[in-house]
N, C-alpha and C positions, 0 to 999 in steps of 0.2 A: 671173200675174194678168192679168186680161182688161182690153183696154181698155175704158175707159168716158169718155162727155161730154154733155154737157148743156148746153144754151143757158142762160146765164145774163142775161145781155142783151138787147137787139134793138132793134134800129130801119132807117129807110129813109133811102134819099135819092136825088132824082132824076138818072139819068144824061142830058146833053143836056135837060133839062130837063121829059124826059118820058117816061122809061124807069125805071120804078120797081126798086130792087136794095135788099135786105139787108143789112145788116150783123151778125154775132151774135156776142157774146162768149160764147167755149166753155169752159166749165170742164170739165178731162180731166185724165186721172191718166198718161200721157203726154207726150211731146215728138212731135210731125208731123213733125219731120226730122231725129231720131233714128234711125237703124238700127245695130241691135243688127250687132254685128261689123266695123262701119266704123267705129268712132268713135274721135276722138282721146282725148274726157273722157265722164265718164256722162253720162245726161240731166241738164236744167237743169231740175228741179224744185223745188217752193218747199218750204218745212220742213212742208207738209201733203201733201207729197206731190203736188202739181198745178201745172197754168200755167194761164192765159186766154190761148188761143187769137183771133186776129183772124181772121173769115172771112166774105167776103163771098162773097152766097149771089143768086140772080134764082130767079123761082118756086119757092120752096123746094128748092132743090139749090146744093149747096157751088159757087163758083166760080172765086176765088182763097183761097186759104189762106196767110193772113200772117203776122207775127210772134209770139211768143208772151210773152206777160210773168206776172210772180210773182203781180200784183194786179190785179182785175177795173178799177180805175181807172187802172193805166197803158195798158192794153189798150185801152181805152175812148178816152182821151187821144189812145195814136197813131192810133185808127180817126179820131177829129175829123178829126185833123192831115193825112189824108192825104185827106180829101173837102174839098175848097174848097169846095164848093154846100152845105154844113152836112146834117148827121143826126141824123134827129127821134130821138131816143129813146121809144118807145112801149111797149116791151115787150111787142110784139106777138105773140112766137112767144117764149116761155120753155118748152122740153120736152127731155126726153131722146133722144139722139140715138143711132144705130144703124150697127151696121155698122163701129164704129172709127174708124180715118182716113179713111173715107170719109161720115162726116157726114150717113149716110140720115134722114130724119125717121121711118119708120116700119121695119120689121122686113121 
């Protein structure tokens, strides 16, 4: 099966108080730090078969890739938790995503 993701999320928040960066909750039918033939246990997918991905992104390109959780609201929860300057949820960029694990916007 081919990977697949999709922005399900999004929003911004300023770095230094004026460096605008992304945030997007990914829904993917994947685990990002899964590799097939290293792994202790299978992928941690949820009973649909997917996680939300945490991935903070500047000019629309991936840039850290962070944890991954069962439910678009835990995902969402640790993005909060790990921006002190708080992130607007706007929903600014909800689309399907390319490329697999590497999170192209366009093809």
């Amino acid at each position: 099966m081919a990977d697949t993701a999709q922005i399900v999320k999004s929003g911004t928040w300023l770095y230094d108080g004026c460096v605008v960066y992304e945030v997007w909750i990914v829904k993917q039918n994947f685990d990002f730090y899964y590799d097939e033939g290293f792994e202790d246990a299978p992928e941690d997918l949820n009973e649909n078969g997917e996680v939300f991905q945490v991935v903070f992104a500047k000019d629309g390109r991936a840039r850290t890739i962070g944890l991954a959780f069962h439910s678009i609201e835990k995902a969402a929860a640790k993005a909060d938790s790990l921006i002190p300057q708080g992130i607007t949820w706007d929903d600014h960029r909800i689309q399907p995503l390319f490329g697999g694990r590497r999170y192209q916007l366009s093809e």
